[in-house]
PyMOL Python script that loads the backbone (N, CA, C, O; Angstrom):
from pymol import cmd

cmd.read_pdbstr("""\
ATOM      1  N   UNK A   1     -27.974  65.171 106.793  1.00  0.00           N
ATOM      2  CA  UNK A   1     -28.487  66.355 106.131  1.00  0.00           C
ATOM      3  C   UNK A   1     -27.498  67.515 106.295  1.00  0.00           C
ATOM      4  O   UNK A   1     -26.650  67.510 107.187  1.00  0.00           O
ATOM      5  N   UNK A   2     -27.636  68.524 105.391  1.00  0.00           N
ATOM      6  CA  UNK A   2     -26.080  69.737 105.295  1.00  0.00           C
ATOM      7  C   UNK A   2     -27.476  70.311 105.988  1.00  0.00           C
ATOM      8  O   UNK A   2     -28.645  69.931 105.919  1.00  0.00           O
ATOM      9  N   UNK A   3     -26.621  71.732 106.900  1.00  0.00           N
ATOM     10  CA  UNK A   3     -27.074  72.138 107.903  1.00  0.00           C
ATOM     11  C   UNK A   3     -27.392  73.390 106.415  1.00  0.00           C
ATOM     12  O   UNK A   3     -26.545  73.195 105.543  1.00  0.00           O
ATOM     13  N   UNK A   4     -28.159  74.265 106.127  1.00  0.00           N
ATOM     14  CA  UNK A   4     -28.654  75.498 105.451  1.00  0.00           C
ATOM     15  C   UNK A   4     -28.008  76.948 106.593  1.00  0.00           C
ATOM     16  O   UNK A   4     -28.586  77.043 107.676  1.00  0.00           O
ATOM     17  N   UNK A   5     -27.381  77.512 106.427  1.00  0.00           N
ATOM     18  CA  UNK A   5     -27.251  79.106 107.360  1.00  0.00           C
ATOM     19  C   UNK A   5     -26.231  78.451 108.510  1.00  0.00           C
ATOM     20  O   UNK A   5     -25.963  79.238 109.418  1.00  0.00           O
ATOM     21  N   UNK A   6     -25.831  77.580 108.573  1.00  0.00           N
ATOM     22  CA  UNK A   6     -24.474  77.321 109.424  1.00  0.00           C
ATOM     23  C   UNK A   6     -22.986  77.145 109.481  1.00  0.00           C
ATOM     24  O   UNK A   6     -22.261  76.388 108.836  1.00  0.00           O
ATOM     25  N   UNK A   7     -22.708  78.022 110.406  1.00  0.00           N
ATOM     26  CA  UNK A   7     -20.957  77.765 109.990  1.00  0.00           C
ATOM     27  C   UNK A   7     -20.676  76.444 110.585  1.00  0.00           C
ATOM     28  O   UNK A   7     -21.041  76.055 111.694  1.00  0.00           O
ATOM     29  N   UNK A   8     -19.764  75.604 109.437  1.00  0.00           N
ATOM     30  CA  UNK A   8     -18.851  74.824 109.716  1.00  0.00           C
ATOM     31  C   UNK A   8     -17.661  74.646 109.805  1.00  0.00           C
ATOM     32  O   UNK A   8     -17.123  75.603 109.247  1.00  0.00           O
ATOM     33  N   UNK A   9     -16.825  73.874 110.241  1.00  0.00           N
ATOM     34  CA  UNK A   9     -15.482  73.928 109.709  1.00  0.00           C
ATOM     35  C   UNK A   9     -15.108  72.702 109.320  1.00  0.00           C
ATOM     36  O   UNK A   9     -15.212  71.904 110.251  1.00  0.00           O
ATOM     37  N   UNK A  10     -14.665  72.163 108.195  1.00  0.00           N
ATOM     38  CA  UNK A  10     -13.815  71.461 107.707  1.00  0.00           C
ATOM     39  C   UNK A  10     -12.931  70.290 107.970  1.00  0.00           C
ATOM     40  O   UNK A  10     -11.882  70.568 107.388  1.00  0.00           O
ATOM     41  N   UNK A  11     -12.815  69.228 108.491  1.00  0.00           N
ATOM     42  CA  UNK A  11     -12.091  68.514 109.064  1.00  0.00           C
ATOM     43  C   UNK A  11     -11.037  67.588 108.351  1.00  0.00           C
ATOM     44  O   UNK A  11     -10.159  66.957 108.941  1.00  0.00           O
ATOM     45  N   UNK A  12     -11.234  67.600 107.130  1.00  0.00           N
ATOM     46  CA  UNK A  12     -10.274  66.677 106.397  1.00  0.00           C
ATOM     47  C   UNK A  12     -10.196  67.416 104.882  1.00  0.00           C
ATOM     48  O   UNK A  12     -10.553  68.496 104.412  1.00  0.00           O
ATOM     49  N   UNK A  13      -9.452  66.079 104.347  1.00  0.00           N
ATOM     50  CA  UNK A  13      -8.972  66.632 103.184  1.00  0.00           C
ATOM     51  C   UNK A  13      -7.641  68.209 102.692  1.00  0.00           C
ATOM     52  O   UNK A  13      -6.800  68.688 103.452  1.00  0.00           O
ATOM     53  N   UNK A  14      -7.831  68.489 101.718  1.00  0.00           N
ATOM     54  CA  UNK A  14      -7.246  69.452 100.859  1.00  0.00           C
ATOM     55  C   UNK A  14      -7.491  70.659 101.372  1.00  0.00           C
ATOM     56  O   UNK A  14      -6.585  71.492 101.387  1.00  0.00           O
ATOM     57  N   UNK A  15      -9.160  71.050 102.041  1.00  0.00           N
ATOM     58  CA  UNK A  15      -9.452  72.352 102.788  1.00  0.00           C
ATOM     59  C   UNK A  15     -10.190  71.886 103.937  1.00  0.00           C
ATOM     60  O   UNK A  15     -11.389  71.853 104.215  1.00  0.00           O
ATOM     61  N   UNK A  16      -8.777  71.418 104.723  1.00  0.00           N
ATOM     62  CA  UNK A  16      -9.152  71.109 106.277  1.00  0.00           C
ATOM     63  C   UNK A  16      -8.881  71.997 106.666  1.00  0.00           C
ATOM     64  O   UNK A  16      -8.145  72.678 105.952  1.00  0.00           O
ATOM     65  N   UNK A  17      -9.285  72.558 108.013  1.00  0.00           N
ATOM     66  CA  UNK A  17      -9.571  74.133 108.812  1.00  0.00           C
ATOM     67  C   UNK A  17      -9.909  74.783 108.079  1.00  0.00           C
ATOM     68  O   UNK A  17      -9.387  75.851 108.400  1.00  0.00           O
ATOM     69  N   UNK A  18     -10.628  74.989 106.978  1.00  0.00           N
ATOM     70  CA  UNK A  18     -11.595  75.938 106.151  1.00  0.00           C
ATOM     71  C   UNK A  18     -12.636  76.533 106.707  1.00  0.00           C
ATOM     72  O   UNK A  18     -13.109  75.868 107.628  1.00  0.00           O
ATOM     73  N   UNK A  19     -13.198  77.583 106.485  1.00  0.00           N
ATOM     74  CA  UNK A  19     -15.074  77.568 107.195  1.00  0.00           C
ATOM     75  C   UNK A  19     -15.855  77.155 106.170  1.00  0.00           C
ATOM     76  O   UNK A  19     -15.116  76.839 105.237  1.00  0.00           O
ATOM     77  N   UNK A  20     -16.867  77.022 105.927  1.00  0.00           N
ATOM     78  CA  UNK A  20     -17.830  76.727 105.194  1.00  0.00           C
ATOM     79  C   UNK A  20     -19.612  76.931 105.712  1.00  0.00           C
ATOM     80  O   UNK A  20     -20.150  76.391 106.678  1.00  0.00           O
ATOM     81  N   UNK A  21     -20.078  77.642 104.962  1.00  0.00           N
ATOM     82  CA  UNK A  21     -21.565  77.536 104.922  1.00  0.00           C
ATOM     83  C   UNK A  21     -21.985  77.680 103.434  1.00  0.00           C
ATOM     84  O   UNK A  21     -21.531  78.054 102.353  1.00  0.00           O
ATOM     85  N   UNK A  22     -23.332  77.070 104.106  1.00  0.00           N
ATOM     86  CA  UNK A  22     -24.475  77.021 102.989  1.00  0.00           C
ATOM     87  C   UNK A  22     -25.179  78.105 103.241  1.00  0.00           C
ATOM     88  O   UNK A  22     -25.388  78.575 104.359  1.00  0.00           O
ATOM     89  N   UNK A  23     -25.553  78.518 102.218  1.00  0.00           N
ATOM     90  CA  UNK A  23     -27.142  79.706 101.930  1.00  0.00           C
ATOM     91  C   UNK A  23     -27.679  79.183 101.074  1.00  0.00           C
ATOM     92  O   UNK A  23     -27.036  78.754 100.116  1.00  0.00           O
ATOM     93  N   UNK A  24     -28.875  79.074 101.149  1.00  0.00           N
ATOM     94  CA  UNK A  24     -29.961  79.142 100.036  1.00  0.00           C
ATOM     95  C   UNK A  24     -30.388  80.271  99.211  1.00  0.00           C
ATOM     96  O   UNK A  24     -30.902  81.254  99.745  1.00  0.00           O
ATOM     97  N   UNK A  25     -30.277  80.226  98.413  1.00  0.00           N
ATOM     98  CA  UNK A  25     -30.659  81.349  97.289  1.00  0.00           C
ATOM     99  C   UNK A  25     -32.174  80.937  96.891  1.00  0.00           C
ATOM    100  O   UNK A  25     -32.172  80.744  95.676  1.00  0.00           O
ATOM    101  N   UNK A  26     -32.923  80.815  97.202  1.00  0.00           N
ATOM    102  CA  UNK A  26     -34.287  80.100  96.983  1.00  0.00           C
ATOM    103  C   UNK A  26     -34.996  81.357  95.884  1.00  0.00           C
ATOM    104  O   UNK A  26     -35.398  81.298  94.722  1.00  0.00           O
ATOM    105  N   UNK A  27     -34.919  82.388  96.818  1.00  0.00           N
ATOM    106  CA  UNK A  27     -35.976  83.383  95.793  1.00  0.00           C
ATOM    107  C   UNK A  27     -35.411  84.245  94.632  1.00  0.00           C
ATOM    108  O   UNK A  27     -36.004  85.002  93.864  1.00  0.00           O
ATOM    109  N   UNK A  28     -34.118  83.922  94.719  1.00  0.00           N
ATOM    110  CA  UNK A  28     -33.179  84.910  93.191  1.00  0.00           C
ATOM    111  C   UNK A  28     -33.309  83.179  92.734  1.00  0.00           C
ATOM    112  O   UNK A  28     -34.407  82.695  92.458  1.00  0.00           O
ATOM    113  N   UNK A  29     -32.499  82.664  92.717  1.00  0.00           N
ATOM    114  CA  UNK A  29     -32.055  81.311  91.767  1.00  0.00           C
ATOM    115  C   UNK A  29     -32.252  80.093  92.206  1.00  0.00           C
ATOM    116  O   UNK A  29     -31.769  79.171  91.548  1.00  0.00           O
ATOM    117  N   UNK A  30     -32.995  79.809  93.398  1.00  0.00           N
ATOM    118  CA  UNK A  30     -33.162  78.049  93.906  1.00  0.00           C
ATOM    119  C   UNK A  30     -32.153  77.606  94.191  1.00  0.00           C
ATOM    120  O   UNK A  30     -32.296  76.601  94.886  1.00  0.00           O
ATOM    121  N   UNK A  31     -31.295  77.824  94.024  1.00  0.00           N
ATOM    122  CA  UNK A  31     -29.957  77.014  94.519  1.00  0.00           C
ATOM    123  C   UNK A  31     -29.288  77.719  95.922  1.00  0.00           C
ATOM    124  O   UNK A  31     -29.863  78.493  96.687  1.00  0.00           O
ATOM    125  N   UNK A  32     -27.841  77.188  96.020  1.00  0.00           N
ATOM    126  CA  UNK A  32     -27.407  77.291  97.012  1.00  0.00           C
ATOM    127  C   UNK A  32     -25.924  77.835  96.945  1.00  0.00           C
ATOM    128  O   UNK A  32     -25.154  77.179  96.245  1.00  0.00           O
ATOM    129  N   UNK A  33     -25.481  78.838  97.522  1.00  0.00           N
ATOM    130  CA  UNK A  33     -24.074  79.292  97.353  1.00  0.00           C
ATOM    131  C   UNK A  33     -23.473  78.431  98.669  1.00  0.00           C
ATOM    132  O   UNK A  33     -24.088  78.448  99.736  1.00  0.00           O
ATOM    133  N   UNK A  34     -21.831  77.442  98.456  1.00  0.00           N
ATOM    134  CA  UNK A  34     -21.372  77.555  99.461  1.00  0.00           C
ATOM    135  C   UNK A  34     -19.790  78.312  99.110  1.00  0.00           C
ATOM    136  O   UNK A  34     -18.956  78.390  98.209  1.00  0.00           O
ATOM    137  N   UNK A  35     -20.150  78.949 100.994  1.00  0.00           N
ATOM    138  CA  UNK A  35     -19.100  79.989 101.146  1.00  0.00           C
ATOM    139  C   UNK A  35     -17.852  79.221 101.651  1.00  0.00           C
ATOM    140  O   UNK A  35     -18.138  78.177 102.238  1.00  0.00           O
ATOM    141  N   UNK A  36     -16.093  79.599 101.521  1.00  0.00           N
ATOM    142  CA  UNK A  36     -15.509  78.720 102.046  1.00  0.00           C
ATOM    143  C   UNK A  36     -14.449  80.001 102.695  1.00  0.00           C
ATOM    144  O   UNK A  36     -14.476  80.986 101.958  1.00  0.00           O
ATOM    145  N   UNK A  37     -13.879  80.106 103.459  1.00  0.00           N
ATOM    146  CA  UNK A  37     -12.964  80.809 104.002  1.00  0.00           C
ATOM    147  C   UNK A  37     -12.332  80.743 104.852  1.00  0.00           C
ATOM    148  O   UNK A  37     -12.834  80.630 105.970  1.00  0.00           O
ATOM    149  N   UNK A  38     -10.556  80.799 104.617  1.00  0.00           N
ATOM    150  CA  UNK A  38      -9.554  80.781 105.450  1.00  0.00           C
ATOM    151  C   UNK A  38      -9.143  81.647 105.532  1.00  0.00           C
ATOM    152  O   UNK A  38      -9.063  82.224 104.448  1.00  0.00           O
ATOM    153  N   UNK A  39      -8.537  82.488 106.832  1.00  0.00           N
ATOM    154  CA  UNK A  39      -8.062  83.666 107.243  1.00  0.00           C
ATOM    155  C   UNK A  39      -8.406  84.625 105.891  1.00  0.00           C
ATOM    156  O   UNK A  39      -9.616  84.758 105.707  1.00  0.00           O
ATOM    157  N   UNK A  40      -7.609  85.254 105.002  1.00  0.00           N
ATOM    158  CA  UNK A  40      -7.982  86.391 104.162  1.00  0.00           C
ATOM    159  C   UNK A  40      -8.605  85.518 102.561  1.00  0.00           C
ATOM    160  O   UNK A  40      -9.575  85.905 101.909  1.00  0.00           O
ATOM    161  N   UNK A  41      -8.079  84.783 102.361  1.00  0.00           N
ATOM    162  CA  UNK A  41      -8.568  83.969 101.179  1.00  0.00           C
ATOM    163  C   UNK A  41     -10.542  83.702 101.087  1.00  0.00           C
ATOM    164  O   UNK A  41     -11.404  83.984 101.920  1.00  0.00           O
ATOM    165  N   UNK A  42     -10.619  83.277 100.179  1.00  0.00           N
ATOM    166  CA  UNK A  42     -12.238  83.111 100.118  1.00  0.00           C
ATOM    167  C   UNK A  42     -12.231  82.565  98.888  1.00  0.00           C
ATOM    168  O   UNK A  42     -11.478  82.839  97.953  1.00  0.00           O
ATOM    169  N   UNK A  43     -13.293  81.611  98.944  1.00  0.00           N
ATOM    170  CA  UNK A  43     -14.009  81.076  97.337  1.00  0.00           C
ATOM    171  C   UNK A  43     -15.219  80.465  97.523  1.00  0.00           C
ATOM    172  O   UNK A  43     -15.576  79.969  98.591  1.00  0.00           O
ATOM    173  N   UNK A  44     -15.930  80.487  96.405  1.00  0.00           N
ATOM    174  CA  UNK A  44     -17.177  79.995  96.412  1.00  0.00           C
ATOM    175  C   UNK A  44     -17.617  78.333  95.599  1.00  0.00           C
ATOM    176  O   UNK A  44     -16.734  77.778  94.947  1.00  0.00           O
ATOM    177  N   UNK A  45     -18.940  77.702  95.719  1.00  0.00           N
ATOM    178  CA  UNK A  45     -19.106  77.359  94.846  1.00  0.00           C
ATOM    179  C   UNK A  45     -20.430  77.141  95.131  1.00  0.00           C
ATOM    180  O   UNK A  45     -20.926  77.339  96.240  1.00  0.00           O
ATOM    181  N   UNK A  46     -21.329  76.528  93.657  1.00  0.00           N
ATOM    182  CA  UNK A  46     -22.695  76.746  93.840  1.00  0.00           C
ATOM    183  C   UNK A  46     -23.542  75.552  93.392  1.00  0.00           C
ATOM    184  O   UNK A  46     -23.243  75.135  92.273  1.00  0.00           O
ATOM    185  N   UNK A  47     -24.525  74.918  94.015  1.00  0.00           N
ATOM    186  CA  UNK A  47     -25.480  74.037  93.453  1.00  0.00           C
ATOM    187  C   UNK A  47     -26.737  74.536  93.267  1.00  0.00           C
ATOM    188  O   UNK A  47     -27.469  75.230  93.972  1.00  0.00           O
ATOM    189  N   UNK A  48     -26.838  74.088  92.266  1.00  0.00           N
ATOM    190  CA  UNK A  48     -28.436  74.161  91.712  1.00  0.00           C
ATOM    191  C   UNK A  48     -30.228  74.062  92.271  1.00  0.00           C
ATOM    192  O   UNK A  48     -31.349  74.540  92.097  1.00  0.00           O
ATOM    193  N   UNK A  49     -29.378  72.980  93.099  1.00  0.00           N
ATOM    194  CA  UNK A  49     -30.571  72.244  93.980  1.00  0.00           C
ATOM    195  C   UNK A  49     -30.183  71.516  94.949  1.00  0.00           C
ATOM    196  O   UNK A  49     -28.961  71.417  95.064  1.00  0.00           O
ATOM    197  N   UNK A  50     -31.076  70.753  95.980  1.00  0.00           N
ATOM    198  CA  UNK A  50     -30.277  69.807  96.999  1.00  0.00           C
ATOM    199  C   UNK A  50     -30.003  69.064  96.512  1.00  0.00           C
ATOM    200  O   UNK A  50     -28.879  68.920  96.993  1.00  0.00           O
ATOM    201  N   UNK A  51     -30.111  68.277  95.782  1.00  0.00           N
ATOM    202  CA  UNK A  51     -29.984  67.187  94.927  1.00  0.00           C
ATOM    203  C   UNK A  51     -28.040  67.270  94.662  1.00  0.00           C
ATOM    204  O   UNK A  51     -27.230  66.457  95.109  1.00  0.00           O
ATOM    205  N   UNK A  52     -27.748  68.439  93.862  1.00  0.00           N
ATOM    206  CA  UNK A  52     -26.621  68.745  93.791  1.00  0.00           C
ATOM    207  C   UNK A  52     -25.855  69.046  94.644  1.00  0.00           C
ATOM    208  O   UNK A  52     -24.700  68.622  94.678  1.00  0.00           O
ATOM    209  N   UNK A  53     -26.475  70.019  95.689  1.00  0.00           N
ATOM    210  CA  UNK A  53     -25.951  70.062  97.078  1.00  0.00           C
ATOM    211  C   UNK A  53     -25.465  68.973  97.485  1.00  0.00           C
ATOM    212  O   UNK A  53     -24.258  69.189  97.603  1.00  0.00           O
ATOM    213  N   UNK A  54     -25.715  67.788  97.811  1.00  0.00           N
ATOM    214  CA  UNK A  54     -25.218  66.543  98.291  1.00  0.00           C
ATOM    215  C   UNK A  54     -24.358  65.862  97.493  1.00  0.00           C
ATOM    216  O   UNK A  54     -23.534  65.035  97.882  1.00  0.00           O
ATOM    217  N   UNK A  55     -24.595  66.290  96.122  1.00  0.00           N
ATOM    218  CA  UNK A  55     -23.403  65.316  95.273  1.00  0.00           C
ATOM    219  C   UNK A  55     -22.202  65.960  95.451  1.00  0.00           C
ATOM    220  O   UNK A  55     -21.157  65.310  95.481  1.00  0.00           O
ATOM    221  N   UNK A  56     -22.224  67.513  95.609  1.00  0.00           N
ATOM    222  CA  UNK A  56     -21.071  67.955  95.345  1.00  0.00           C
ATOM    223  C   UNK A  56     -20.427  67.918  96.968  1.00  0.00           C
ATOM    224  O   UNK A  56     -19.197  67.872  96.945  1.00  0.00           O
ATOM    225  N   UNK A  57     -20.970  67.929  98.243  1.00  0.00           N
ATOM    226  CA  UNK A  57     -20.517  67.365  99.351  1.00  0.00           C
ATOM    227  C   UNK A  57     -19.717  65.603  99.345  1.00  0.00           C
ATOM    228  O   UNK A  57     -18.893  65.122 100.123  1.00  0.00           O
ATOM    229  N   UNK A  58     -20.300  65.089  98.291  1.00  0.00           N
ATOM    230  CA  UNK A  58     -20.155  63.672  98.644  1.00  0.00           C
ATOM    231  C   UNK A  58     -18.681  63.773  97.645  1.00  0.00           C
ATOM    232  O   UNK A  58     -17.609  63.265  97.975  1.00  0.00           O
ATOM    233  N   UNK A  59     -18.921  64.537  96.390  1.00  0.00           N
ATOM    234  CA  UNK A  59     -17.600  64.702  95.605  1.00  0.00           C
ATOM    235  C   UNK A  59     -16.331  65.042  96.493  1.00  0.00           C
ATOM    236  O   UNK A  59     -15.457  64.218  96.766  1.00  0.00           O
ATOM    237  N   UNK A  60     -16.346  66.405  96.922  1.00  0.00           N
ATOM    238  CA  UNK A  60     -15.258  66.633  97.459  1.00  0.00           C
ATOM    239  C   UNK A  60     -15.131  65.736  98.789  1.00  0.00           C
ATOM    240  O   UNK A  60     -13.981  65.879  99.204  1.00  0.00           O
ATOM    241  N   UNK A  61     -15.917  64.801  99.681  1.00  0.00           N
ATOM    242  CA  UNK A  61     -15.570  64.091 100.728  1.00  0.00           C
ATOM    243  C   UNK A  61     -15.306  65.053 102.048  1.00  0.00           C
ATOM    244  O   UNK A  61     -14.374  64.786 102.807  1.00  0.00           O
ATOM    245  N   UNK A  62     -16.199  66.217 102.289  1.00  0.00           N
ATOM    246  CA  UNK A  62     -16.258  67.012 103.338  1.00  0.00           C
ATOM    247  C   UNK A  62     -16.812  66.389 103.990  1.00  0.00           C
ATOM    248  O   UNK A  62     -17.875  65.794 103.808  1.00  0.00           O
ATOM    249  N   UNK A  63     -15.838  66.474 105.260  1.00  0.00           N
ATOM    250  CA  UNK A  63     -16.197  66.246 106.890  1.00  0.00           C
ATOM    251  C   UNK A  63     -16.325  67.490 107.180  1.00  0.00           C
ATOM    252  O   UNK A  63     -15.404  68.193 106.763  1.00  0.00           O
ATOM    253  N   UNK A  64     -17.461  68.213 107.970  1.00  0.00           N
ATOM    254  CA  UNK A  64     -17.829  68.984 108.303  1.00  0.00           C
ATOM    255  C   UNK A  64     -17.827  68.820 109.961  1.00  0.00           C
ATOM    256  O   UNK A  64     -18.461  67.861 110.402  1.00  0.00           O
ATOM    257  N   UNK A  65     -17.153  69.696 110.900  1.00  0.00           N
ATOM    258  CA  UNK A  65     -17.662  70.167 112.709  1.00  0.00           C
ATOM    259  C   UNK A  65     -18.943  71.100 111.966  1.00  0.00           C
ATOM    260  O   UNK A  65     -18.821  71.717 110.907  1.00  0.00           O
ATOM    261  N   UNK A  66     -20.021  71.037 112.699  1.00  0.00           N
ATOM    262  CA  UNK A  66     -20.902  72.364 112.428  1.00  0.00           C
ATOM    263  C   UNK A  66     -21.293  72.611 113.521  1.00  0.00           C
ATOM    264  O   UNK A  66     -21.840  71.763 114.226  1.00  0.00           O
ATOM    265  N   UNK A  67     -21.045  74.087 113.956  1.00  0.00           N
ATOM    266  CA  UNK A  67     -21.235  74.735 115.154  1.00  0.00           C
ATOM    267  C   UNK A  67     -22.997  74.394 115.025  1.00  0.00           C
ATOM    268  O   UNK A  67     -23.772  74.134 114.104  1.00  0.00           O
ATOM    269  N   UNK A  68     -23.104  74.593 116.752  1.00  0.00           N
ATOM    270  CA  UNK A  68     -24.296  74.495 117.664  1.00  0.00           C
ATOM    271  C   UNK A  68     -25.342  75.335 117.760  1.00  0.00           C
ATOM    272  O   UNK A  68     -26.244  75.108 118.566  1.00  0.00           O
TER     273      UNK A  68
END
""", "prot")
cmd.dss("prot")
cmd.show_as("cartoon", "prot")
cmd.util.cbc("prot")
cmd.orient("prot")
């Protein structure tokens, strides 16, 4: 399960040492913004639902550390 409100970091791929969290946007739009950020850089991207949430985790092949 993706952790909702936790920082992670990144372990592989293209944006390894990245941060990353999820938010839920439940009461503006149901979906979910994830945040990604390295030192000054930043980008986003967004799913619709969990449903999408997980595809688009399984797309890009994020290994996630998620802090405690």
């Amino acid at each position: 399960m993706i952790p909702i409100g936790k920082k992670g970091k990144i372990t592989n791929g293209p944006l390894k040492d990245w941060m990353i969290t999820v938010q839920e946007d439940k009461d503006n739009t149901g979906g979910f913004l994830i945040l990604l950020t390295k030192n000054e850089e930043q980008y986003d991207e967004w799913a619709n639902d969990l449903k999408d949430l997980e595809k688009l985790f399984a797309k890009r092949a994020w290994e996630v550390a998620w802090e405690k």
